[in-house]
C-alpha positions as a Markdown table, in Angstrom:
| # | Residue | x | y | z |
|---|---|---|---|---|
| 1 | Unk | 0.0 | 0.0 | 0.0 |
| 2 | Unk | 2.6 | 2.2 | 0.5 |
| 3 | Unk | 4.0 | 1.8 | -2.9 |
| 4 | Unk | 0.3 | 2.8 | -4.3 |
| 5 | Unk | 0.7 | 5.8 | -2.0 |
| 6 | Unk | 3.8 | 6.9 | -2.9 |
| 7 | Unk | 2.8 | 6.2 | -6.8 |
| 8 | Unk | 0.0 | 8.3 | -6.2 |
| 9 | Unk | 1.9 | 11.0 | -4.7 |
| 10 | Unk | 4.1 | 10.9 | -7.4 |
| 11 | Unk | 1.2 | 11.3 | -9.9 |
| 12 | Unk | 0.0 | 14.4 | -7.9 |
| 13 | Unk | 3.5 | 16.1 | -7.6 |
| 14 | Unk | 3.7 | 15.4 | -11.6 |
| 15 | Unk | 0.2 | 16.9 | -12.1 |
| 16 | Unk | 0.6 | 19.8 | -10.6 |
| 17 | Unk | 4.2 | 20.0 | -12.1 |
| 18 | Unk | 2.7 | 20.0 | -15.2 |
| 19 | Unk | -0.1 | 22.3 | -14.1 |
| 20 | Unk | 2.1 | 24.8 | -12.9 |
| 21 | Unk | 3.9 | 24.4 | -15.8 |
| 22 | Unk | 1.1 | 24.7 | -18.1 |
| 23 | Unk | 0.2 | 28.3 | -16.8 |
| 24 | Unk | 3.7 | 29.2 | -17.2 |
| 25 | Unk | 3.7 | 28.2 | -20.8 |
| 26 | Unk | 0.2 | 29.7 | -21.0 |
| 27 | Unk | 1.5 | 32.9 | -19.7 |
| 28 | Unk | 4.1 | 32.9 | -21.9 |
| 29 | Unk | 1.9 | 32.2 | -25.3 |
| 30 | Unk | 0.1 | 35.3 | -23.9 |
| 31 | Unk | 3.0 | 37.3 | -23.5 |
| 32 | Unk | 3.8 | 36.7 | -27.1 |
| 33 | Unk | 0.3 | 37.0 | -28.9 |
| 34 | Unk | 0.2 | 40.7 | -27.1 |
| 35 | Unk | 3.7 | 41.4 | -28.7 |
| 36 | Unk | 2.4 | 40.1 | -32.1 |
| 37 | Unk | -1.2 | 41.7 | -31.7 |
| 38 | Unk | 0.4 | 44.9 | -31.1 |
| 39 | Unk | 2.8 | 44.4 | -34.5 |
| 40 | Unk | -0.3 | 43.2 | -36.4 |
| 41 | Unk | -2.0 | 46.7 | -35.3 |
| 42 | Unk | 1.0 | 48.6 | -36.2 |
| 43 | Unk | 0.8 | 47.1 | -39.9 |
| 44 | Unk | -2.9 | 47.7 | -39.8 |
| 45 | Unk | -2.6 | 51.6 | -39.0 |
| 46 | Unk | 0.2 | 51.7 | -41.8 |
| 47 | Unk | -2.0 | 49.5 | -44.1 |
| 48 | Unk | -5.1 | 52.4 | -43.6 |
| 49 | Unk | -3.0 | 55.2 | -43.7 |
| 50 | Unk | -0.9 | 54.1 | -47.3 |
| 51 | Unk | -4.6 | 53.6 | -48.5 |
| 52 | Unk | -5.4 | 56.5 | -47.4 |
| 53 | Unk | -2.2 | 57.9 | -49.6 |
| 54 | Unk | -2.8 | 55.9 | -52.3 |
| 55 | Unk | -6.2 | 56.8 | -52.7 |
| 56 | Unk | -5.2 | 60.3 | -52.5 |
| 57 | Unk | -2.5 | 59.6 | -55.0 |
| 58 | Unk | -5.6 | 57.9 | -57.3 |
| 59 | Unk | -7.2 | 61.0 | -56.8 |
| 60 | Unk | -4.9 | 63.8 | -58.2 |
| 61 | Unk | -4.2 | 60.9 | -61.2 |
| 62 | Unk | -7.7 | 61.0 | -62.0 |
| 63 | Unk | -8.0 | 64.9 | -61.9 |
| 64 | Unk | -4.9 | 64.8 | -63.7 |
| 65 | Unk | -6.3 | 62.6 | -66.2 |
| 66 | Unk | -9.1 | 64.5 | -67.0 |
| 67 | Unk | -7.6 | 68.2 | -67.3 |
| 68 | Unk | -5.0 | 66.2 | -69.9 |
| 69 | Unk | -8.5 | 65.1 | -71.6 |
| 70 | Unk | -9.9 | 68.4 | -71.4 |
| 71 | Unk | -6.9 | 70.1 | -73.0 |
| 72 | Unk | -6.4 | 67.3 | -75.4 |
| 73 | Unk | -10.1 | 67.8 | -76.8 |
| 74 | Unk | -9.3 | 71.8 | -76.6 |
| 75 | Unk | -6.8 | 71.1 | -78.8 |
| 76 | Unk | -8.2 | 69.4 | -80.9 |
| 77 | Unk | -10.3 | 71.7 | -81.9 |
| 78 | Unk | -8.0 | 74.2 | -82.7 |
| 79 | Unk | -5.2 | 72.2 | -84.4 |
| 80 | Unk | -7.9 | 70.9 | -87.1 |
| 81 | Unk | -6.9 | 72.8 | -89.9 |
| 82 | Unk | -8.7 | 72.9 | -93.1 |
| 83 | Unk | -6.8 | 73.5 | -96.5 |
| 84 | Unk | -8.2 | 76.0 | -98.4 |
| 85 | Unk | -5.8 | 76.1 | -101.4 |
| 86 | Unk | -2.9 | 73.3 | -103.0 |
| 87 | Unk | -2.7 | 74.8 | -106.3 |
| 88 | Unk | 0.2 | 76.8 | -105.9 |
| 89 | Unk | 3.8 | 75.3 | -106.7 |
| 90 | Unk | 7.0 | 75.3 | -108.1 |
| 91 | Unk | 9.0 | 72.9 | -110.0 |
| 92 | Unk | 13.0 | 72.7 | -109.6 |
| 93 | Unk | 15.3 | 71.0 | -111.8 |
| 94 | Unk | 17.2 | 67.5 | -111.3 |
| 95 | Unk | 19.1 | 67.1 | -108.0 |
| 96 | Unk | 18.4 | 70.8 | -107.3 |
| 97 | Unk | 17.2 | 72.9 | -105.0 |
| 98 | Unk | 17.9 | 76.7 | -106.3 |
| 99 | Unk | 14.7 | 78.6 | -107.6 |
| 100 | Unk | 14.4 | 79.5 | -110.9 |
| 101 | Unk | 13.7 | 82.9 | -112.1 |
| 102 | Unk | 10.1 | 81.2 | -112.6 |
| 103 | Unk | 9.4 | 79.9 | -109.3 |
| 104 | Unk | 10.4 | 83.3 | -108.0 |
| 105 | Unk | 8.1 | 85.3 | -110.0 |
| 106 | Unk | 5.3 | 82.7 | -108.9 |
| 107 | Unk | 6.5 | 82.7 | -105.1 |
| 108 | Unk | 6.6 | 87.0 | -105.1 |
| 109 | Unk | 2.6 | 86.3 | -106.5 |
| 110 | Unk | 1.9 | 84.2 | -103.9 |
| 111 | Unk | 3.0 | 86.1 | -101.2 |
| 112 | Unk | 1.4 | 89.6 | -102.6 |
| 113 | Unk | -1.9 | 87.6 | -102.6 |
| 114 | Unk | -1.5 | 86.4 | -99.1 |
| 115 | Unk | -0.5 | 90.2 | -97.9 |
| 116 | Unk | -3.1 | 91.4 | -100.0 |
| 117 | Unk | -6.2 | 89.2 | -98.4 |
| 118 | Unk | -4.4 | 90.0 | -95.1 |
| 119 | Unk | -6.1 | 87.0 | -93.0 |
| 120 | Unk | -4.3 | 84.8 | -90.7 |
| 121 | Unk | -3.2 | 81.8 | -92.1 |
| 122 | Unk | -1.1 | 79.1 | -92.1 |
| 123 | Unk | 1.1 | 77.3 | -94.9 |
| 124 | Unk | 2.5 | 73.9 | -95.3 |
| 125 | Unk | 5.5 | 74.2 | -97.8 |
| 126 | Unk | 5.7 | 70.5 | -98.8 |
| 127 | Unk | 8.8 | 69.3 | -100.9 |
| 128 | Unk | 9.0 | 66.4 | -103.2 |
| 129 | Unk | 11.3 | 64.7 | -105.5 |
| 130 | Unk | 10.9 | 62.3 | -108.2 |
| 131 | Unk | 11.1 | 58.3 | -107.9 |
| 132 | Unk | 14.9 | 58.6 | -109.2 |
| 133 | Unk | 17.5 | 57.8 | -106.4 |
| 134 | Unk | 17.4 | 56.5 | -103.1 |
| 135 | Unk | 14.5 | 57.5 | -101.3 |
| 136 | Unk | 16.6 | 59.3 | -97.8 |
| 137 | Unk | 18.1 | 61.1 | -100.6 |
| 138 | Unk | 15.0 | 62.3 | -102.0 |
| 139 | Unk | 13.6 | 63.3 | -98.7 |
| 140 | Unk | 16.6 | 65.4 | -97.7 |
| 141 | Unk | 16.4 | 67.0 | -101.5 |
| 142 | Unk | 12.5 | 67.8 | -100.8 |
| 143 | Unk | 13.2 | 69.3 | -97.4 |
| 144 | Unk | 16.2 | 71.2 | -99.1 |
| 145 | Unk | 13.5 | 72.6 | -101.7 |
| 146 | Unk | 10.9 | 73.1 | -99.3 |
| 147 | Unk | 13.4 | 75.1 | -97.1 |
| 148 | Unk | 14.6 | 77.6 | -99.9 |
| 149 | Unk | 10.8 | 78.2 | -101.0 |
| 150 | Unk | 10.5 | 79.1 | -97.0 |
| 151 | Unk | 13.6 | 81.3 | -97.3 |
| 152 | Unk | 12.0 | 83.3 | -100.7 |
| 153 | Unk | 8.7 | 83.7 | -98.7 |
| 154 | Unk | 10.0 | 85.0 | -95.8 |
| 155 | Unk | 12.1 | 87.4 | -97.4 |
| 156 | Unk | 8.7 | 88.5 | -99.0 |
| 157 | Unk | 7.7 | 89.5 | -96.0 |
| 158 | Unk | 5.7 | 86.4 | -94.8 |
| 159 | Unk | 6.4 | 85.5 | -91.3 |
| 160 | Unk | 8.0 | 82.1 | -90.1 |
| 161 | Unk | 6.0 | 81.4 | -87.6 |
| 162 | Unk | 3.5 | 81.2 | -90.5 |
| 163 | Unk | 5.5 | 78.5 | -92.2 |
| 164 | Unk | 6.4 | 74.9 | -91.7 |
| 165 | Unk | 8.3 | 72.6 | -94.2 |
| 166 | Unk | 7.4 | 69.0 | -94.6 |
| 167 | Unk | 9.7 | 66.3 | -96.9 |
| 168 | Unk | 7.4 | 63.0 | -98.7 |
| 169 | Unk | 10.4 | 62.8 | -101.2 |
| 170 | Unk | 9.5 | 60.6 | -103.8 |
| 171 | Unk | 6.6 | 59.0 | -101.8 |
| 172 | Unk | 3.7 | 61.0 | -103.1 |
| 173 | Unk | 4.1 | 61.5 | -107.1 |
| 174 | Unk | 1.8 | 63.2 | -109.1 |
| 175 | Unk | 2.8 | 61.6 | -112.1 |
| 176 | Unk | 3.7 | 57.6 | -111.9 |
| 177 | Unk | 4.8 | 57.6 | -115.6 |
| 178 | Unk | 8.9 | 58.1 | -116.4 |
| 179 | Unk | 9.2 | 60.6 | -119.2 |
| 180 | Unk | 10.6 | 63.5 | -118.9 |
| 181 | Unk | 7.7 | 65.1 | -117.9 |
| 182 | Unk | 6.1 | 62.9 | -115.4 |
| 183 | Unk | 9.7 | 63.4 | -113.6 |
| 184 | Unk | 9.8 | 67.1 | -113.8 |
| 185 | Unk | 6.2 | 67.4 | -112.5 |
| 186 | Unk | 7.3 | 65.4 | -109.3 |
| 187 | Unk | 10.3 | 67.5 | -108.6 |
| 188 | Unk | 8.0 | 70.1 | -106.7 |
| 189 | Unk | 6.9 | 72.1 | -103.8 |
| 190 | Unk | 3.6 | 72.2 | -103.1 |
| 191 | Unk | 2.0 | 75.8 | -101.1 |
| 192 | Unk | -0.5 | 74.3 | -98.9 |
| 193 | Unk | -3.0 | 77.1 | -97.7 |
| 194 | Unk | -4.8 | 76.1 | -94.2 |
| 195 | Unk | -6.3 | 77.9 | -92.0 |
């Protein structure tokens, strides 16, 4: 019997060794939920307050967005230009870029008759070349032509801002045919009136 007593003691010493040592370890698992409670609600306020920033920062994209809309259909409105005349132009001669004593007469008419209907336009001095060459070299050629007509004019007393040069080179013939003539007629710059 005293064997059964003394086992029994010993399974009440070990029980409450193990209780007390459960509340210790129960204590401690409390001890370290508080510490990760109170990180968890540190990341939570820094959570709200970046969405707090990033929808502010969604905000001032969106107003942002639509003043860039706005101006972009203001704009638009006023860079729509309509042409109002093609027809004048001059021709130059192979590989050049020097006026003739032709396409200055016609350039000095042109710009009397713009200074003469004194309204506010705008003109498009577009340069081409014919299909003969390589086609960089025939851009360059056109903007080389284009640039002298823009040199006459202004010296006619048309203003630059009024002016802007544009190259297609061989790229928009007006004649597809290879005689003589069809060449000469695509070695040209073309007076575009818009306004």
């Amino acid at each position: 019997m005293g064997h059964i007593l003394s086992g029994v003691a010993a399974a009440a010493v070990i029980a409450g060794g193990l209780a007390l040592s459960g509340c210790a370890t129960e204590q401690y698992v409390d001890e370290h939920v508080a510490a990760v409670n109170t990180r968890v609600d540190a990341v939570d306020s820094k959570v709200t307050a970046l969405s707090g920033r990033v929808d502010q920062v969604a905000g001032a994209a969106q107003a942002a967005q639509t003043r860039a809309d706005d101006a972009y259909a203001l704009a638009k409105g006023k860079m729509s230009r309509t042409v109002v005349s093609e027809t004048d132009f001059v021709n130059f001669d192979t590989n050049k870029w020097e006026l003739s004593d032709e396409a200055k007469a016609t350039l000095t008419a042109f710009a009397e008759r713009l200074k003469g209907d004194n309204k506010k336009v705008f003109i498009e001095i577009v340069g081409h070349a014919d299909p003969r060459g390589e086609n960089d070299k025939n851009r360059v050629l056109g903007e080389k032509r284009a640039l002298e007509v823009r040199r006459f004019l202004f010296s006619q007393g048309i203003p630059l801002v009024a002016m802007e040069t544009v190259s297609w080179g061989e790229e928009q013939p007006v004649a597809t045919g290879n005689t003589a003539e069809d060449l000469a007629a695509n070695r040209r710059v073309v007076l575009r009136i818009v306004e």
